[in-house]
N, C-alpha and C positions, 0 to 999 in steps of 0.2 A: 727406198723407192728408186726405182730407173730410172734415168731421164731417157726423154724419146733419142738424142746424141748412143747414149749409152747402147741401148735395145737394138739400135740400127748395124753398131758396132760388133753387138753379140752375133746378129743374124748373120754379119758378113764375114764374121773373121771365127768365129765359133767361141768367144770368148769376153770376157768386158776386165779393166784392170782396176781394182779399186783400193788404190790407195789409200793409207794410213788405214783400212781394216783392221791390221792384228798392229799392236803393239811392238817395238824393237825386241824384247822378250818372247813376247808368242811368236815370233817370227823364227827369230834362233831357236827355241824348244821346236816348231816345227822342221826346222832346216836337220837340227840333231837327228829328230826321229826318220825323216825321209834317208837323210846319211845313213842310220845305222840300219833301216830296214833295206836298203840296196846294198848296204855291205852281209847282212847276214842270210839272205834270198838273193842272189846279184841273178836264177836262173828263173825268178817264180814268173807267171804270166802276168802279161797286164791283165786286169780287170774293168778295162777302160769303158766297156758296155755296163759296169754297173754304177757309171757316173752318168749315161745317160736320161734323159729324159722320159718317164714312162709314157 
């Protein structure tokens, strides 16, 4: 759950930071795979519209 702090933040910055979500592990398996998919795609498009909001 948001807090209303959090929600105001999203609205205005397009984003909310929520620490300790992932684990020091999940964090680094995510950092690996981001690293290897910009190293092996370094020309692919963003697909930043299909992180938006429907």
């Amino acid at each position: 759950m948001f807090t209303s702090p959090q929600i105001e933040h999203c609205r205005t910055f397009g984003f909310v930071v929520l620490r300790g979500l992932f684990s020091p592990q999940e964090t680094a398996r995510l950092t690996a795979e981001v690293t290897e998919l910009r190293f092996n795609y370094p020309t692919a498009p963003c697909r930043c519209d299909a992180l938006a909001p429907a």
